[in-house]
N, CA, C and O atoms as a GROMACS GRO file, in nm:
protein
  416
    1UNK      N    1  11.594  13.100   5.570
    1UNK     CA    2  11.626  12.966   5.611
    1UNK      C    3  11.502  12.891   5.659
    1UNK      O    4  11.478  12.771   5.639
    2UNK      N    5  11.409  12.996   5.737
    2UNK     CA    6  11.283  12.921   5.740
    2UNK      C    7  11.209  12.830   5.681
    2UNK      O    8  11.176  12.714   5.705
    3UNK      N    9  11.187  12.928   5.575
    3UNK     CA   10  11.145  12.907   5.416
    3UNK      C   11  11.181  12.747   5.361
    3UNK      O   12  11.108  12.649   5.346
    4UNK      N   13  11.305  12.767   5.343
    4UNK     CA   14  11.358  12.649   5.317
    4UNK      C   15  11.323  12.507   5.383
    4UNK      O   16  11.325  12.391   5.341
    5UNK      N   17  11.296  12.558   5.489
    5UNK     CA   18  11.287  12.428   5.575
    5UNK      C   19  11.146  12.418   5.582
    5UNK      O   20  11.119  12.313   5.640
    6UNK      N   21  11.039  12.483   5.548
    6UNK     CA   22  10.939  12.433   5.573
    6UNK      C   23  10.915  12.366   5.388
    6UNK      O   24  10.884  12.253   5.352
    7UNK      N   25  10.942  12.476   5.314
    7UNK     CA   26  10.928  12.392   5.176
    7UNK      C   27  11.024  12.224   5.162
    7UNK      O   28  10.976  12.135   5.092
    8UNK      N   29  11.139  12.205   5.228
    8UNK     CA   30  11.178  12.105   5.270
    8UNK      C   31  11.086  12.007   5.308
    8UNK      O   32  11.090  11.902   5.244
    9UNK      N   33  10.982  12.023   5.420
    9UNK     CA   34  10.895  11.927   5.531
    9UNK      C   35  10.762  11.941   5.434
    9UNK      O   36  10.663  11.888   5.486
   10UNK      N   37  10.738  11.997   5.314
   10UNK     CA   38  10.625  11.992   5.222
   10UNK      C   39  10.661  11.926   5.120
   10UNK      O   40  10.582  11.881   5.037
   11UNK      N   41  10.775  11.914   5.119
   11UNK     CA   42  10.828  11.809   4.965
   11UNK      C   43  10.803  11.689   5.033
   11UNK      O   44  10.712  11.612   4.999
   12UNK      N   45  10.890  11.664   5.142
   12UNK     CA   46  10.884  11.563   5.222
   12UNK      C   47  10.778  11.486   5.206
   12UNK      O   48  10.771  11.381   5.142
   13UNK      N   49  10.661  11.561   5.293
   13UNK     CA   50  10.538  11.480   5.290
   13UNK      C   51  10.418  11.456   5.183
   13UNK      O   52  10.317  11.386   5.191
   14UNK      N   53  10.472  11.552   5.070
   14UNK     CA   54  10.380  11.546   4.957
   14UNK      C   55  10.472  11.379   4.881
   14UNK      O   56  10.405  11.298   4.817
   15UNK      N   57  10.627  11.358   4.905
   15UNK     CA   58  10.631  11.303   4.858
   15UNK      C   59  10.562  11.103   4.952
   15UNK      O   60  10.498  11.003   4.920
   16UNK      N   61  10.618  11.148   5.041
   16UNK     CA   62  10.524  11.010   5.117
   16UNK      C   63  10.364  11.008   5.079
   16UNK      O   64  10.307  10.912   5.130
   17UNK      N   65  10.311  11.063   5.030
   17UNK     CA   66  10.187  11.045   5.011
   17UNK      C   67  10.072  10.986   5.083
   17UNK      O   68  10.107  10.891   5.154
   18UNK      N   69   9.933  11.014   5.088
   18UNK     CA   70   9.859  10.979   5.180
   18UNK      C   71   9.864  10.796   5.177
   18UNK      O   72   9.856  10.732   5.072
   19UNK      N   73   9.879  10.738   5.308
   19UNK     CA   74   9.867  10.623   5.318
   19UNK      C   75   9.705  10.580   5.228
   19UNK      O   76   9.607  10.655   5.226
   20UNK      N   77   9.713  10.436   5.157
   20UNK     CA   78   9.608  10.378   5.120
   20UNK      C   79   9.530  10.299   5.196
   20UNK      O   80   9.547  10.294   5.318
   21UNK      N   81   9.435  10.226   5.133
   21UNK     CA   82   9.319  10.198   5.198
   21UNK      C   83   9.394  10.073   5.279
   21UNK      O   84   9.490  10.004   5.243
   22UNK      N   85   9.297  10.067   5.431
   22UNK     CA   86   9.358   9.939   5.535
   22UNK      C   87   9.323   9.766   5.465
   22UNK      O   88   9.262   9.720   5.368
   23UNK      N   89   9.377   9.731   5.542
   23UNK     CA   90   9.357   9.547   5.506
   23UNK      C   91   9.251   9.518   5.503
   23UNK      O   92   9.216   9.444   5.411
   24UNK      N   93   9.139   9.570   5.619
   24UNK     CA   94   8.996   9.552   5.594
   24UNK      C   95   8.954   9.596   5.442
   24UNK      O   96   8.920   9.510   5.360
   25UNK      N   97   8.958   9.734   5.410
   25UNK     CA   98   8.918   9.826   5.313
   25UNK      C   99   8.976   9.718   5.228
   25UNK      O  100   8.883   9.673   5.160
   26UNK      N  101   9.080   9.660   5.202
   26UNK     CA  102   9.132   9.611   5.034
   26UNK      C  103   9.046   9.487   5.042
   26UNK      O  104   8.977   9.483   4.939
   27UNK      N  105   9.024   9.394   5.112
   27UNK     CA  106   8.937   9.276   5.087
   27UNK      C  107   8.811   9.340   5.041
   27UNK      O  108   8.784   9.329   4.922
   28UNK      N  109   8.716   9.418   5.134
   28UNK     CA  110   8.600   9.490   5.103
   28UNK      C  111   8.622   9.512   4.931
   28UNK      O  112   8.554   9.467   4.840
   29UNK      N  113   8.702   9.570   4.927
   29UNK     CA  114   8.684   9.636   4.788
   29UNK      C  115   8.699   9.557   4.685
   29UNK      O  116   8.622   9.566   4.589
   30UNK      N  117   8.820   9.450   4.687
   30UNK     CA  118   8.828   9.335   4.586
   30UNK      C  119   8.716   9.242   4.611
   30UNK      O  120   8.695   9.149   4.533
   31UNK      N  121   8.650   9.260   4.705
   31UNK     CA  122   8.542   9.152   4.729
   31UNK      C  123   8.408   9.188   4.638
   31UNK      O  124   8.330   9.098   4.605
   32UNK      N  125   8.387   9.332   4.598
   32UNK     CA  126   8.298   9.403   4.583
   32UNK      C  127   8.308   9.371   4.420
   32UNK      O  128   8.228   9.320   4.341
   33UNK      N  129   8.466   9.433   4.401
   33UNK     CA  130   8.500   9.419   4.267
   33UNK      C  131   8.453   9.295   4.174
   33UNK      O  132   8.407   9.297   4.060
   34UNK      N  133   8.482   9.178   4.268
   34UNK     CA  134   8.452   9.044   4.172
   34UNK      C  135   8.299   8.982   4.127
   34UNK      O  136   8.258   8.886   4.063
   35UNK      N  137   8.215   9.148   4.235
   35UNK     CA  138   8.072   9.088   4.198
   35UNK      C  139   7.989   9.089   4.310
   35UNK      O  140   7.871   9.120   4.292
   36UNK      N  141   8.040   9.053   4.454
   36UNK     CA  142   7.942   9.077   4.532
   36UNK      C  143   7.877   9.204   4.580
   36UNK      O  144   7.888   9.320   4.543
   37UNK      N  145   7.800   9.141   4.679
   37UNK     CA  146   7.712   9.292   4.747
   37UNK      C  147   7.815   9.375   4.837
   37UNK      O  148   7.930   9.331   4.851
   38UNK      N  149   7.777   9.485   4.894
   38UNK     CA  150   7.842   9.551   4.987
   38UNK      C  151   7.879   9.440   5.128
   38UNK      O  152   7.984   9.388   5.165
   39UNK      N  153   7.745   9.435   5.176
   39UNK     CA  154   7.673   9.390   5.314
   39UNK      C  155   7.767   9.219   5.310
   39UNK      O  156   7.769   9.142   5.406
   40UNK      N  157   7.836   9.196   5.177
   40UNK     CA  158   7.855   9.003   5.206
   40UNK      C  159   8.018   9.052   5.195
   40UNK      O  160   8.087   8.984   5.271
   41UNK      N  161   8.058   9.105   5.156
   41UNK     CA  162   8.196   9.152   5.184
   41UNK      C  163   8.244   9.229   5.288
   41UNK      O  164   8.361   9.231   5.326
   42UNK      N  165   8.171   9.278   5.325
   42UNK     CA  166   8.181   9.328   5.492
   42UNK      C  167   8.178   9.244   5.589
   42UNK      O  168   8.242   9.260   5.692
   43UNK      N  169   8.098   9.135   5.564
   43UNK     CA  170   8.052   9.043   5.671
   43UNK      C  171   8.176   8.905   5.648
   43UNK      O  172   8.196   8.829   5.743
   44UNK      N  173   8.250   8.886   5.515
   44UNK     CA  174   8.352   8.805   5.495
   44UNK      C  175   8.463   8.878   5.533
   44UNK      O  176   8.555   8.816   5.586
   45UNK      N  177   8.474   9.006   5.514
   45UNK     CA  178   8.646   9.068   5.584
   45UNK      C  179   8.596   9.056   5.742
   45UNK      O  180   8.688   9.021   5.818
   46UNK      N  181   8.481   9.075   5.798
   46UNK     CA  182   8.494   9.049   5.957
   46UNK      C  183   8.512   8.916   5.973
   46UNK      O  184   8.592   8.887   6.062
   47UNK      N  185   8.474   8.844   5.926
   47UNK     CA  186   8.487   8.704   5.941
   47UNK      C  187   8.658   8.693   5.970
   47UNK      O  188   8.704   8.646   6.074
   48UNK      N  189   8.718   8.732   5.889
   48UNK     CA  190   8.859   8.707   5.858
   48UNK      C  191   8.896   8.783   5.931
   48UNK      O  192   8.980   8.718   5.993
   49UNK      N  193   8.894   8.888   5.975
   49UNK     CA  194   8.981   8.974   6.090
   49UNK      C  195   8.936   8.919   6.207
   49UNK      O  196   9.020   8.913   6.297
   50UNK      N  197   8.826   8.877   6.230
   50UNK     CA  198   8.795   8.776   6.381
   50UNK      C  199   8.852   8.673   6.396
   50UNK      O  200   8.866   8.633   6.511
   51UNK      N  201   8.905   8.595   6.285
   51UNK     CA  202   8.952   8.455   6.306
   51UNK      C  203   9.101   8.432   6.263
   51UNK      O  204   9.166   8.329   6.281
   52UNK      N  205   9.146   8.562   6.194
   52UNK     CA  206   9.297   8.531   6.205
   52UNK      C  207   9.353   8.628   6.266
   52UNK      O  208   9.296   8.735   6.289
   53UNK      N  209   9.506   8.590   6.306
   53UNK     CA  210   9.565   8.664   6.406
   53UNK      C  211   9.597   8.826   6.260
   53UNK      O  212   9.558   8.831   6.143
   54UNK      N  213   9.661   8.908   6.323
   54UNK     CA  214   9.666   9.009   6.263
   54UNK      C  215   9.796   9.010   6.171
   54UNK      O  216   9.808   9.112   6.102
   55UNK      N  217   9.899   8.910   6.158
   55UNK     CA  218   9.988   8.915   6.040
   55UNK      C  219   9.919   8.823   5.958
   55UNK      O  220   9.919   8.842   5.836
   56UNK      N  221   9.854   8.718   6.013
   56UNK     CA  222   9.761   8.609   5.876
   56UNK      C  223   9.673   8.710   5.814
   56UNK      O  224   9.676   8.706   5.691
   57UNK      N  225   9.582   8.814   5.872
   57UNK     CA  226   9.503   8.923   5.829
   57UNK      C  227   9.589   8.998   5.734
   57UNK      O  228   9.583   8.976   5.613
   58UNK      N  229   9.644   9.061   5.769
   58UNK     CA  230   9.760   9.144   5.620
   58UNK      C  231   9.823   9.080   5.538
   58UNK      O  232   9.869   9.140   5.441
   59UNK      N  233   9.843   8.944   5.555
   59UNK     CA  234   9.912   8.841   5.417
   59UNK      C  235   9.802   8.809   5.356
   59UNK      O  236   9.814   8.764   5.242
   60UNK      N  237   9.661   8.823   5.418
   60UNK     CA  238   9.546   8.792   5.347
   60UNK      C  239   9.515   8.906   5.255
   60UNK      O  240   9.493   8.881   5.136
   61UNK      N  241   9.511   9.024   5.298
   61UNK     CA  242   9.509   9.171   5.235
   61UNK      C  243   9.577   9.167   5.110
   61UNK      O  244   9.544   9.177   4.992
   62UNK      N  245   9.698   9.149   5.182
   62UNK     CA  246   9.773   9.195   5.081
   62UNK      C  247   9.792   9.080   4.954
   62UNK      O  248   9.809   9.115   4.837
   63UNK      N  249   9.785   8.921   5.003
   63UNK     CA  250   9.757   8.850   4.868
   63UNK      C  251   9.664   8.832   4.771
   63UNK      O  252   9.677   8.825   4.649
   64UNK      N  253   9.534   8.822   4.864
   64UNK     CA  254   9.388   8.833   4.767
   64UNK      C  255   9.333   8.971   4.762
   64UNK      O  256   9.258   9.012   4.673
   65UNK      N  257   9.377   9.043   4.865
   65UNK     CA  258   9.310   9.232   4.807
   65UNK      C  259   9.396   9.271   4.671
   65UNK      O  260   9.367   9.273   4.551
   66UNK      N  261   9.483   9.292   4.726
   66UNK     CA  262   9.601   9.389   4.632
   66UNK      C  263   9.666   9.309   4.546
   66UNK      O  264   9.711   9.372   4.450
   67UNK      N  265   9.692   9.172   4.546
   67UNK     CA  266   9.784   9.126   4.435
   67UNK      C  267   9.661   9.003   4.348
   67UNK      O  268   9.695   8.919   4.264
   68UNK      N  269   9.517   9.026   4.398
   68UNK     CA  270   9.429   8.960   4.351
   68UNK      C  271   9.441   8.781   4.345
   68UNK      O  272   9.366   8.727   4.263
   69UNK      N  273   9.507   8.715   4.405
   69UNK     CA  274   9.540   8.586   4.456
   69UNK      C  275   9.384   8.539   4.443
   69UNK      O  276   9.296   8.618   4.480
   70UNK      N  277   9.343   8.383   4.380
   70UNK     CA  278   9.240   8.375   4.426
   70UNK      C  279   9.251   8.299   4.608
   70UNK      O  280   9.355   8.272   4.668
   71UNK      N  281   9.109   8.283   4.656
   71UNK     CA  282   9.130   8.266   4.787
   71UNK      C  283   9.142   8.092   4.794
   71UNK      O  284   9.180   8.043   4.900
   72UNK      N  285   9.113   8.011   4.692
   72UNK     CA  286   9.158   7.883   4.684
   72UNK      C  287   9.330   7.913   4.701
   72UNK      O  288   9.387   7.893   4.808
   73UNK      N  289   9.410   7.969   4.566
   73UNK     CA  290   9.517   7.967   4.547
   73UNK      C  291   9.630   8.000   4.699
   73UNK      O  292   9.736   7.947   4.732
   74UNK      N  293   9.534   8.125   4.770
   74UNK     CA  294   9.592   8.167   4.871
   74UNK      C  295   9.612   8.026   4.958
   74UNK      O  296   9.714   7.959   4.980
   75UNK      N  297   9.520   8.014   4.986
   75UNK     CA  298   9.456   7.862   5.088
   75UNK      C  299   9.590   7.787   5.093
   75UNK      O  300   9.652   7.790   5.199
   76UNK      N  301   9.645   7.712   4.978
   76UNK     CA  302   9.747   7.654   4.914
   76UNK      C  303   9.896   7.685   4.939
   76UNK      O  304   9.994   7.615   4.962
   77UNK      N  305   9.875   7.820   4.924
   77UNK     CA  306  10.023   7.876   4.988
   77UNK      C  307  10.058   7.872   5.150
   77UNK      O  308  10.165   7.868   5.211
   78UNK      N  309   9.925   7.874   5.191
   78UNK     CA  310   9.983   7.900   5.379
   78UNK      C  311  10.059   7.788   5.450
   78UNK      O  312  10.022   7.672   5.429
   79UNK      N  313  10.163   7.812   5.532
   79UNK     CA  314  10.244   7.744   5.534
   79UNK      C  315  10.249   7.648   5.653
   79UNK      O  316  10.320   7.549   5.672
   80UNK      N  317  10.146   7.708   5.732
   80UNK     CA  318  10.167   7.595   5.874
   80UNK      C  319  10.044   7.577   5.887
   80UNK      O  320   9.958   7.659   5.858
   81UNK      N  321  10.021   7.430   5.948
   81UNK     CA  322   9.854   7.354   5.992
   81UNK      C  323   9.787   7.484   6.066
   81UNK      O  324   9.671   7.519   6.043
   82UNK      N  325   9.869   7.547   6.155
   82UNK     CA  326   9.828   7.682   6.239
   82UNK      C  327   9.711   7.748   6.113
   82UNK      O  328   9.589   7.739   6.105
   83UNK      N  329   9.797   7.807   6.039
   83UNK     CA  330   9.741   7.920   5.943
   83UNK      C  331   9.639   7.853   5.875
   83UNK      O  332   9.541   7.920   5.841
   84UNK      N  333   9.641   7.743   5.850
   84UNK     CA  334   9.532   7.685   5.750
   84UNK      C  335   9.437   7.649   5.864
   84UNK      O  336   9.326   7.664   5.812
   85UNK      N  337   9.414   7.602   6.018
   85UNK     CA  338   9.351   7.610   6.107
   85UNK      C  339   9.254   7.728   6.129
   85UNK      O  340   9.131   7.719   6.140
   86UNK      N  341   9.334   7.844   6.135
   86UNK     CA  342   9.289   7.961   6.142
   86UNK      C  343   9.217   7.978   6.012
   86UNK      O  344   9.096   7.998   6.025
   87UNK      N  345   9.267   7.973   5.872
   87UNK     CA  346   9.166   8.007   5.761
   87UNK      C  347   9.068   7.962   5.770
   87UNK      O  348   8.979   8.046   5.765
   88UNK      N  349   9.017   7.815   5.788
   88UNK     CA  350   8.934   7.734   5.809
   88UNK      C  351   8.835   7.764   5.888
   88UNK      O  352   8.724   7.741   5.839
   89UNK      N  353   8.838   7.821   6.027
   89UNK     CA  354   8.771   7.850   6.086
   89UNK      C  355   8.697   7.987   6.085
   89UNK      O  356   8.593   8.009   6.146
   90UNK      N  357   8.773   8.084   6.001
   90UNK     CA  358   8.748   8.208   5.881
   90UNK      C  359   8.622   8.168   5.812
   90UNK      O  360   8.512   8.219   5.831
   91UNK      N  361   8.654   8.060   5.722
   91UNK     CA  362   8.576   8.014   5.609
   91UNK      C  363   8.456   8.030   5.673
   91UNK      O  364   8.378   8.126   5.672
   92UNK      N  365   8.451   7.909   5.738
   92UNK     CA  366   8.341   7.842   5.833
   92UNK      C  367   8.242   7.998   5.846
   92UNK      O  368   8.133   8.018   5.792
   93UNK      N  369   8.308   8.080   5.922
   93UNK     CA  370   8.237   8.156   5.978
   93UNK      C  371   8.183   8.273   5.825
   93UNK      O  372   8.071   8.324   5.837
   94UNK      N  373   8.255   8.302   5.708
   94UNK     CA  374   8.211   8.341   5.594
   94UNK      C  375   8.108   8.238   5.512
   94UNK      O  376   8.067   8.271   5.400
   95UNK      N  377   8.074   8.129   5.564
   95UNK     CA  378   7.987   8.041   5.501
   95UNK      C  379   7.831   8.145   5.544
   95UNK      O  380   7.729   8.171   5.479
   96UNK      N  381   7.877   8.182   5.678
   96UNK     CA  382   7.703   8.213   5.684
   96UNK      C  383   7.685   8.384   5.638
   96UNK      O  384   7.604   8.465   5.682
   97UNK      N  385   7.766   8.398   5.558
   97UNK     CA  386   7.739   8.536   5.533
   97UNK      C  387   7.631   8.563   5.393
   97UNK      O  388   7.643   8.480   5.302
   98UNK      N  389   7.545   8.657   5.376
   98UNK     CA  390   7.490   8.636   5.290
   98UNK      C  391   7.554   8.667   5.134
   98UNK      O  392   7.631   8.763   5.123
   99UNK      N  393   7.533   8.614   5.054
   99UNK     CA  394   7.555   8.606   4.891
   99UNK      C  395   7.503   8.628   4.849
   99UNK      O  396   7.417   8.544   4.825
  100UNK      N  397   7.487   8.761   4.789
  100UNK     CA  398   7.368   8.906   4.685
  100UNK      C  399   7.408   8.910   4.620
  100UNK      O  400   7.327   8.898   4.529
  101UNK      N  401   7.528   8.926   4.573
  101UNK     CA  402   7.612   8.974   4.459
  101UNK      C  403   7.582   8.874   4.344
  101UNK      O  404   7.527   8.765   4.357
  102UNK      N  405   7.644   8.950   4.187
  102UNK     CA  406   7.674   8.831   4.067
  102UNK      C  407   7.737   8.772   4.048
  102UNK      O  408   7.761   8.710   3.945
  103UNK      N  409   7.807   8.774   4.198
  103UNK     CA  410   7.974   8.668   4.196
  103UNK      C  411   7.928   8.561   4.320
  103UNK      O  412   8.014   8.488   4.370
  104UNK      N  413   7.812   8.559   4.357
  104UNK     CA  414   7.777   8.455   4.406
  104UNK      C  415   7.676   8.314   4.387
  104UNK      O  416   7.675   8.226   4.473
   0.00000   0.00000   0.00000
């Protein structure tokens, strides 16, 4: 019966699978993907985790990391002066980041 129950709690968790990369990590990486440097996508996901609250941060993740949204298109969708306040002041602060990459 042991047995059972531990092969039980191994199906289990083989089937949940290891969580994926965080909200930071998916911007980084789609940021990287489209061409830039390491060092300017690091310095644009801090930008954005400093200046928006932490559910604007994961709708950001998750629209322009993972579902590849561009960040104009995103811009467009947000729904209150708040959120577009907050992007804005994001931007601002990703303006001074440096641009190495071939996507800049």
């Amino acid at each position: 019966m042991r047995r059972a129950g531990i092969s039980a709690l191994l199906a289990l968790l083989a089937a949940c699978g290891t969580p994926g990369p965080g909200d930071h990590q998916v911007l980084v990486e789609s940021c990287v993907a489209a061409g830039e440097s390491e060092a300017a996508c690091l310095c644009q996901a801090n930008a954005l985790q400093q200046n928006l609250e932490p559910d604007l941060f994961a709708k950001t993740a998750d629209r322009v990391g993972r579902q590849g949204v561009k960040v104009e298109a995103f811009i467009a969708e947000l729904a209150s002066a708040e959120e577009m306040l907050a992007f804005s002041a994001a931007v601002e602060d990703m303006m001074a980041c440096p641009l190495t990459g071939a996507g800049g």
